[in-house]
C-alpha positions in Angstrom: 30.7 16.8 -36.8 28.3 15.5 -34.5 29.8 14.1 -31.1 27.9 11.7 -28.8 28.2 10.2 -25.3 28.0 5.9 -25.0 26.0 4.3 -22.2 27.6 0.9 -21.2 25.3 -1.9 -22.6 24.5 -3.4 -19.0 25.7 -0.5 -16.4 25.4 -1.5 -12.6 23.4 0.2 -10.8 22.1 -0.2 -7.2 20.4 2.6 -4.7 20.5 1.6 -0.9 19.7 3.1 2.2 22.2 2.2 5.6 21.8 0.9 8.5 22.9 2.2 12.3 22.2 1.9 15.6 21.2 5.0 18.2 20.6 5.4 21.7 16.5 5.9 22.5 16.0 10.1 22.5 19.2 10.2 20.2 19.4 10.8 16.7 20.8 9.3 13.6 21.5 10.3 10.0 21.0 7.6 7.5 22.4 7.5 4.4 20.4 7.1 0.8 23.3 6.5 -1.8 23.1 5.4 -5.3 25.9 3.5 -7.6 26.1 4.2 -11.5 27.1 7.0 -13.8 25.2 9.6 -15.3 22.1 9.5 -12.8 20.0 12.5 -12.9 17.3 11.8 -11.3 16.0 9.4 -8.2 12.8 9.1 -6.7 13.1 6.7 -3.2 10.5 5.8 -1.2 11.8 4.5 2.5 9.1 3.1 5.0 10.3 2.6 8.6 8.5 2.0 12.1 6.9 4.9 13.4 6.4 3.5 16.8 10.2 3.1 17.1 11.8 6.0 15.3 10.8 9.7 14.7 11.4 11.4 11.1 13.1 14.7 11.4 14.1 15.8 8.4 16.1 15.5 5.1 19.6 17.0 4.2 20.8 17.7 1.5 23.8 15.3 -0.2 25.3 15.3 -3.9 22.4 16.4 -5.8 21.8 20.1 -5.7 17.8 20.1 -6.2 16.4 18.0 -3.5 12.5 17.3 -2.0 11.2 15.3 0.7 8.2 14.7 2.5 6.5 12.2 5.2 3.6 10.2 5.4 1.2 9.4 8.4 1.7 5.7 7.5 5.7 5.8 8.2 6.7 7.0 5.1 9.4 9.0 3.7 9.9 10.3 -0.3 12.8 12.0 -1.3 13.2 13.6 -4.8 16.8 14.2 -6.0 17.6 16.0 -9.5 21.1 16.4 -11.3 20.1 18.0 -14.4 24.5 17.1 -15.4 24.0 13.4 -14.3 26.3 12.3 -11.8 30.0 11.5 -12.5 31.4 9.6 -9.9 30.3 5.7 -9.5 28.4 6.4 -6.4 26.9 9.4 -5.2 24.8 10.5 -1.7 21.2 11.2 -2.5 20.3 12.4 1.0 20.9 11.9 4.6 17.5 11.4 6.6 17.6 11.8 9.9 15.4 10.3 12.9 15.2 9.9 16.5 14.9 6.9 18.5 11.5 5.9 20.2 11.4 2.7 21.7 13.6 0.0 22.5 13.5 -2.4 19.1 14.9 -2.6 15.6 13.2 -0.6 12.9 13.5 -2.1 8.7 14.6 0.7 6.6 12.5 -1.0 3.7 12.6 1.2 0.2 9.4 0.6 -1.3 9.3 2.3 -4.5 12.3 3.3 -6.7 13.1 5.7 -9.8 16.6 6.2 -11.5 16.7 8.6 -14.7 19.8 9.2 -16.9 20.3 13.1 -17.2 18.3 13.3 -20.2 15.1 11.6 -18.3 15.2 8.5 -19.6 14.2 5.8 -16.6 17.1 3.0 -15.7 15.2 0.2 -15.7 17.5 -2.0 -14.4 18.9 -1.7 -10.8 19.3 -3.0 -7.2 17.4 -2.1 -3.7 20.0 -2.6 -0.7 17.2 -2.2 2.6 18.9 -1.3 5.7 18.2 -1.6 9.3 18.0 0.5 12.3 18.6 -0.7 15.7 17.4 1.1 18.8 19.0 0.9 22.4 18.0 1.9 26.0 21.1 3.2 27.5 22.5 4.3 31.0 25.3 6.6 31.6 27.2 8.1 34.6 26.7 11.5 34.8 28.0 12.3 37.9 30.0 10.4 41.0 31.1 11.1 44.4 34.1 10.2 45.4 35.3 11.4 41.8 37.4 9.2 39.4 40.5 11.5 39.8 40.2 10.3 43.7 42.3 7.5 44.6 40.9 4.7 46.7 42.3 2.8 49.3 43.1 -0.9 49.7 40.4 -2.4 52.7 38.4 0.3 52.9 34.5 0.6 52.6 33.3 3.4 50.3 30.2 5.0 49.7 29.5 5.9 46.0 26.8 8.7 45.1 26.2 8.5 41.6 23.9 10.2 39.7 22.2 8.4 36.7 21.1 9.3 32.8 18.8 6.5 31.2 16.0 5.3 29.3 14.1 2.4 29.3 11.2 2.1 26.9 11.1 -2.1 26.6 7.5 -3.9 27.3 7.7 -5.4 31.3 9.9 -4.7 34.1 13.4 -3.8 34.2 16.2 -2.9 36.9 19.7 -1.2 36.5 22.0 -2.9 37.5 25.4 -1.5 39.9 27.9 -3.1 40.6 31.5 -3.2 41.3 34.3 -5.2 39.9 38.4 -5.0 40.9 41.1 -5.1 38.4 39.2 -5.9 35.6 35.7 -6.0 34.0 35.4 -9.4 33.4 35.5 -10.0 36.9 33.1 -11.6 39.4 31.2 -8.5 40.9 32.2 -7.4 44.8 29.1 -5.8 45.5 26.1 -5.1 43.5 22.8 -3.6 43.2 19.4 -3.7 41.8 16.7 -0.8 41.1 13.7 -1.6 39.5 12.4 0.8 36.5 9.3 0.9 34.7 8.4 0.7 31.1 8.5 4.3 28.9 10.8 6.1 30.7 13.1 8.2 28.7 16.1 10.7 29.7 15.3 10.2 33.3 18.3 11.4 36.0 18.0 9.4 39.2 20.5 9.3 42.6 21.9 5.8 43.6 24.3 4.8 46.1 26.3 1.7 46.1 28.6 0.7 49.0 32.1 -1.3 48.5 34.5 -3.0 50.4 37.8 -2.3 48.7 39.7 -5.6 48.5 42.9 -5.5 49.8 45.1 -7.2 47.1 43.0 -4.8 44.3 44.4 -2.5 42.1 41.7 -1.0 40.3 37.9 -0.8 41.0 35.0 -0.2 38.9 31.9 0.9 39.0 29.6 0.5 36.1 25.7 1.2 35.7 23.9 -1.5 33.2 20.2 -1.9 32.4 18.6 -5.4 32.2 14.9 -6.1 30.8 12.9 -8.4 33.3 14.6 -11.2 34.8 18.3 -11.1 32.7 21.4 -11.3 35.1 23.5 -10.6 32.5 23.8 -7.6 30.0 26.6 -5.6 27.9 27.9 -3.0 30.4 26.6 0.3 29.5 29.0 2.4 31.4 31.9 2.3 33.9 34.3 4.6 36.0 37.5 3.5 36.9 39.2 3.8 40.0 43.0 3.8 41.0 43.9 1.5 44.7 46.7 2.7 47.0 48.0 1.0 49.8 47.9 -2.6 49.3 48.4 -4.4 52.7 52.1 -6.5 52.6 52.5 -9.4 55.3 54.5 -6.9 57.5 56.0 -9.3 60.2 56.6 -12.2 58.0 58.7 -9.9 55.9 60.4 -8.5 58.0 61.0 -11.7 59.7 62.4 -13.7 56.1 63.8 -10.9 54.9 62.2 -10.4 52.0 58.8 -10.3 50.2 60.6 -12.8 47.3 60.9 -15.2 49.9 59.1 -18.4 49.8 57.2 -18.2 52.7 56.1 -14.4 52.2 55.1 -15.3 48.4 52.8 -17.9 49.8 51.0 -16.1 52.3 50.6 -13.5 49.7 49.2 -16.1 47.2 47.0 -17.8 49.5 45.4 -14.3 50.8 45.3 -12.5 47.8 44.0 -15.0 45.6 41.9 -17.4 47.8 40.7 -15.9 50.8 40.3 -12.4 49.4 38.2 -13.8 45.8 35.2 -14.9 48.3 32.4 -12.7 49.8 32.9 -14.0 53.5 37.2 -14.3 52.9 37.1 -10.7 51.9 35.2 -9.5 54.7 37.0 -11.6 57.5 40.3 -9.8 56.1 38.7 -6.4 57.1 38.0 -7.3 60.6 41.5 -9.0 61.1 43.5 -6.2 59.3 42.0 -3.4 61.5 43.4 -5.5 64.3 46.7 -6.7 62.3 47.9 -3.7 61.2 46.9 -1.8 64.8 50.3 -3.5 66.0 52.0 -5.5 63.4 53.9 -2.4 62.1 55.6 -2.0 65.6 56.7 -5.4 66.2 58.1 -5.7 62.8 60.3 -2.6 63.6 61.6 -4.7 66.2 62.2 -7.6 64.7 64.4 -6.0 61.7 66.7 -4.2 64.5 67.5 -7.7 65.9 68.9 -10.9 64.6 68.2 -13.3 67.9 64.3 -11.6 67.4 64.4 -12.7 63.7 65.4 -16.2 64.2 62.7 -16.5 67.3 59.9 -15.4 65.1 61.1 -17.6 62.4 61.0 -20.7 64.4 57.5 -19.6 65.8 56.1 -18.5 62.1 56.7 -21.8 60.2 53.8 -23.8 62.5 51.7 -21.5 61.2 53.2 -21.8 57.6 52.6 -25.7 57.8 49.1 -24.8 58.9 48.0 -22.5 56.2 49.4 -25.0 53.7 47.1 -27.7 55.5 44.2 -25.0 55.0 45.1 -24.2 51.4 44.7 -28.0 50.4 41.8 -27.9 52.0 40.3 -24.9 49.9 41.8 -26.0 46.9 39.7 -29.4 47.6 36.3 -27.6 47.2 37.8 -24.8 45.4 34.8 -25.4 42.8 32.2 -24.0 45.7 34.5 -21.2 47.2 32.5 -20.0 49.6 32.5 -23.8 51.7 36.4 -24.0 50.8 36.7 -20.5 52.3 35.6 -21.7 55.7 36.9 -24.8 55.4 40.5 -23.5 55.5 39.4 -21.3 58.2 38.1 -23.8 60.2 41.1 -25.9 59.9 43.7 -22.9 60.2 42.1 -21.4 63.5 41.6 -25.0 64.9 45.2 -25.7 64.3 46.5 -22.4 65.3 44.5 -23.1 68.8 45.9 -26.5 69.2 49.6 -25.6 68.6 49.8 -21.9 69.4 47.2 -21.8 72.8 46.3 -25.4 74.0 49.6 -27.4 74.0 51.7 -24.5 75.3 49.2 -24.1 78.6 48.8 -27.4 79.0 51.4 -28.2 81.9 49.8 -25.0 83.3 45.7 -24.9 83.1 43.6 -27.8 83.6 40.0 -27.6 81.8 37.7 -28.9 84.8 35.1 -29.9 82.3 35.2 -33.0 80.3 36.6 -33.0 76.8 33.2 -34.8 75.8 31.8 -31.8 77.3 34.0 -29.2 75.7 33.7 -30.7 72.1 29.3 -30.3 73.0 29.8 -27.2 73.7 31.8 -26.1 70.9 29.2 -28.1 68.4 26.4 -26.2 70.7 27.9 -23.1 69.7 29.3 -23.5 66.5 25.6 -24.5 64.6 24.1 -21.0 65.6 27.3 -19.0 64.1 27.2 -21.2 60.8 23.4 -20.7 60.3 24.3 -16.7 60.8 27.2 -17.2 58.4 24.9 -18.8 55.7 22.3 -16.1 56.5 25.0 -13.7 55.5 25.7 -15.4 52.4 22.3 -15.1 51.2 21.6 -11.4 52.3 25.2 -10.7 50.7 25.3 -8.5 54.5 28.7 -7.3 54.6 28.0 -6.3 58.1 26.8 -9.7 59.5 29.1 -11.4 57.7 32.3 -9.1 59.5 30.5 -10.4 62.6 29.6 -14.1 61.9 33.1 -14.9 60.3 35.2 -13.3 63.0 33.5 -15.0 65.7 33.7 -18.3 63.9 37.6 -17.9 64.2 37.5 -17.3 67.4 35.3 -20.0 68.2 37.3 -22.6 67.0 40.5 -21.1 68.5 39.1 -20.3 71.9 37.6 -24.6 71.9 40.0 -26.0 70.1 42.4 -24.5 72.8 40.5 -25.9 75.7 40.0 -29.3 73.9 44.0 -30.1 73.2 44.8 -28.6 77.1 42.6 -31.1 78.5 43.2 -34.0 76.5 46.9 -33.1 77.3 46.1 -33.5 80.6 44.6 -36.2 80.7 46.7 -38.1 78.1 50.0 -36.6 78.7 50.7 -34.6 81.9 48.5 -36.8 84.0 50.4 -39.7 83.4 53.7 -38.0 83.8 53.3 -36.6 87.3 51.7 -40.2 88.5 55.1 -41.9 87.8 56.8 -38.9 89.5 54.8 -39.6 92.2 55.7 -42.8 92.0 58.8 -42.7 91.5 59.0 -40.0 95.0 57.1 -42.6 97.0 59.6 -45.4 96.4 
């Protein structure tokens, strides 16, 4: 009796070669697979770009009698036998393996292609699946001072060392790119950095510092490293470290004055600090300055005021002026809350302007008289006030966390300082002046 095997009249078969995507000076194994029964024999030809991979070698996959061999032109052959046939649907001819070159995106084109039953006859009827091999510069974080175990705290600047792995093999210019984000990635960046790299560098290690001011409503900060080819501002983020914050600053006295940080008023202050003031460049900066002074004495008088009721109800009735005032401010932000920067000083100007008139100017009054004009005070202020905004905006362009400490703080005490003398003489003039005449008056009759 004479047994024999059956072929299916129209089998399916395909060979292909994958697709991936490596880091430049990386490597990557790339599969060579074949679908169909009873294969014995392939012969593949791949051809791929030598200027952006490197051939290494060939590795054995399900065929136990393999050959390979490279070509000057960007060529690979490999020769797989399986004098049984294969008997599975789909089978690994070979892994090749290659380094990445250059920046780019290499075809994995197979040019010539053999299948062969067992018994030698060819298949003459198959697919060719290309694939594709994609090749990225890349930046990593090797090392960092302070370390990511090390937890930060809220309103303070830091100073981070890192040291940096990368490659950058694009045509033109490039930079990396550092710069820190708080709470989450996808957050505007709170200070930033450029270096400029040149073209063909590979597996270079470079220091870089980058120095942050720790918002104080922040509960995490990041650092991440990207690398951008010529003018881009905008790139996938190569790598980060994360950073835990401690010591987020509470509105000590107005808590202790309501009674609780649920309350109304101490939810607002919170909201209007942490989430306007402290999102812009020059409100974040101010809020250094004034907490350094704030928190110097704020956590003494609050003892106070929690040991004693009659205190309490005194600092209430002097804390909601200046609750009605930083409402007055937050409309005023939220006006021009599309260009946060001007809404920032905006509400500043019209918080510390306010807080002069009702906390300073009215209250001295009865007491100090301005001898100069208030024609002449409002000059003066205007005089002064032009100088400190054109060092403000210079600050804004320089991104100078320094001058803009400076600039802002000075601005606030500007306008309280002027807006102090303007309301005590008007007040005199207007008010007081008046008064004592009719006492007089009043004496002489």
């Amino acid at each position: 009796m004479i047994s024999s095997q059956s072929v299916a009249a129209s089998p399916s078969y395909k060979i292909s070669v994958g697709s991936g995507t490596v880091r430049v000076g990386s490597e990557i194994s790339i599969e060579l697979i074949v679908s169909g029964v009873k294969i014995g024999g392939v012969l593949v030809d791949v051809s791929y770009n030598r200027s952006i991979l490197e051939f290494l070698d060939v590795e054995e996959g399900d065929f136990p009698f393999l050959a390979s061999n490279s070509s000057s032109e960007g060529i690979v052959r490999v020769l797989a036998v399986n004098i049984n046939g294969t008997g599975e649907h789909s089978a690994l001819v070979a892994r090749i393996r290659f380094r990445g070159l250059l920046n780019g995106t290499s075809e994995l084109r197979i040019i010539r292609a053999e299948l062969s039953y067992a018994n030698g006859t060819l298949i003459r009827s198959f697919e060719v699946e290309n694939g594709v091999v994609n090749v990225l510069d890349y930046i990593r974080v090797e090392d960092v001072t302070p370390k990511s175990s090390e937890k930060l705290t809220a309103g303070k600047t830091y100073k981070f060392t890192l040291s940096l792995n990368f490659s950058f093999t694009s045509l033109g210019h490039g930079y990396i790119g550092l710069v820190a984000k708080a709470d989450n990635l996808h957050n505007p960046s709170i200070a930033r950095k450029k270096i400029p790299v040149s073209q063909r560098t590979i597996g270079k290690v470079i220091k870089a510092t980058l120095n942050v001011d720790v918002p104080e409503n922040a509960s995490k900060i990041y650092i991440v490293a990207m690398l951008l080819r010529g003018e881009e501002n905008i790139s996938k983020i190569y790598d980060s470290v994360e950073y835990q914050v401690t010591g987020k600053s509470q509105c000590i006295i107005a808590t202790a004055t309501f009674g609780s940080e649920l309350s109304p008023e101490v939810k607002f202050l919170r909201r209007f600090r942490d989430e306007d003031v402290l999102s812009t460049f020059a409100g974040r900066h101010f809020m250094n300055v004034f907490n350094r002074f704030y928190y110097s004495w704020s956590p003494y008088v609050a003892d106070m005021i929690r040991g004693s009721i009659t205190a309490r109800t005194i600092l209430k009735i002097l804390l909601y002026p200046l609750i009605m005032i930083l409402h007055l401010s937050s409309t005023a932000y939220y006006i021009l809350k599309s260009i946060p920067e001007l809404a920032v000083f905006t509400a500043g100007f019209t918080a510390s302007t306010l807080i002069g008139l009702i906390y300073i100017g009215l209250p001295i009054s009865p007491i100090i008289h301005p001898r100069r004009r208030a024609e002449t005070i409002l000059k003066n202020w205007t005089y002064l006030l032009i100088p400190l905004l054109t060092l403000t905006a210079l600050a804004e362009i320089t991104r100078s966390a320094y001058l803009m400490m400076i600039s802002s703080s000075l601005f606030i005490i500007l306008n309280i300082t002027f807006s102090s003398l303007l309301t005590a003489r008007l007040a005199a003039d207007h008010i007081w002046k008046p008064i004592r005449e009719r006492m007089k008056n009043r004496r002489e009759l």
